[in-house]
C-alpha positions, 0 to 999 in steps of 0.5 A: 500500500502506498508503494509509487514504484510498483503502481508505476508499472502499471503508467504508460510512458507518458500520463496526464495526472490531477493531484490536489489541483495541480495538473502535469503531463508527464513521464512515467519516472516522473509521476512516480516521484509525484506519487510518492511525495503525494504518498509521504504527506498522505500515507495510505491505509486503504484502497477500494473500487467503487465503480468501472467501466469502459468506453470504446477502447478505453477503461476507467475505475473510480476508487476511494483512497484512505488515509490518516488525513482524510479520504480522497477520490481517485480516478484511472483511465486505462488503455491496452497496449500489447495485451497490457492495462497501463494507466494514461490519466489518474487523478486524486482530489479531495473527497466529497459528499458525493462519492460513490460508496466502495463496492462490497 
């Protein structure tokens, strides 16, 4: 939980993120390193899918982050690329009152 490097393997080359309102288009070695300052200032406990779909050829999940400093919502867009699911858009932004609750 909470480990950058190894959700980096599942980013495309190249990826558009959305963290607490700040926007980068950016390389996978470099959004690992945003992940894990993100990680270190918000540690997390948990993770669940509170919804997926698909849209012509690409994927997308909704989750819900947890933390000691709070819940965050996290979106993920997916492409296949040679048989791979890589993440080409992930956002984390601050859970509201509209959130979808976590699948059971």
């Amino acid at each position: 939980m909470g480990d950058a490097s190894a959700m980096s393997a599942w980013f495309h080359q190249s990826l558009e993120m959305a963290i607490l309102e700040e926007e980068y288009e950016t390389s996978k070695n470099q959004a690992s390193r945003i992940l894990e300052n993100f990680f270190k200032k918000y540690e997390p406990s948990g993770f669940s899918i509170s919804f997926e779909g698909s849209k012509k050829e690409s994927r997308y999940a909704i989750g819900t982050l947890t933390t000691a400093k709070g819940n965050f919502r996290v979106n993920m867009f997916f492409l296949s690329k040679e048989g791979k699911r890589l993440i080409y858009y992930l956002s984390i932004e601050k859970e509201s009152q509209y959130e979808l609750p976590p699948r059971t």
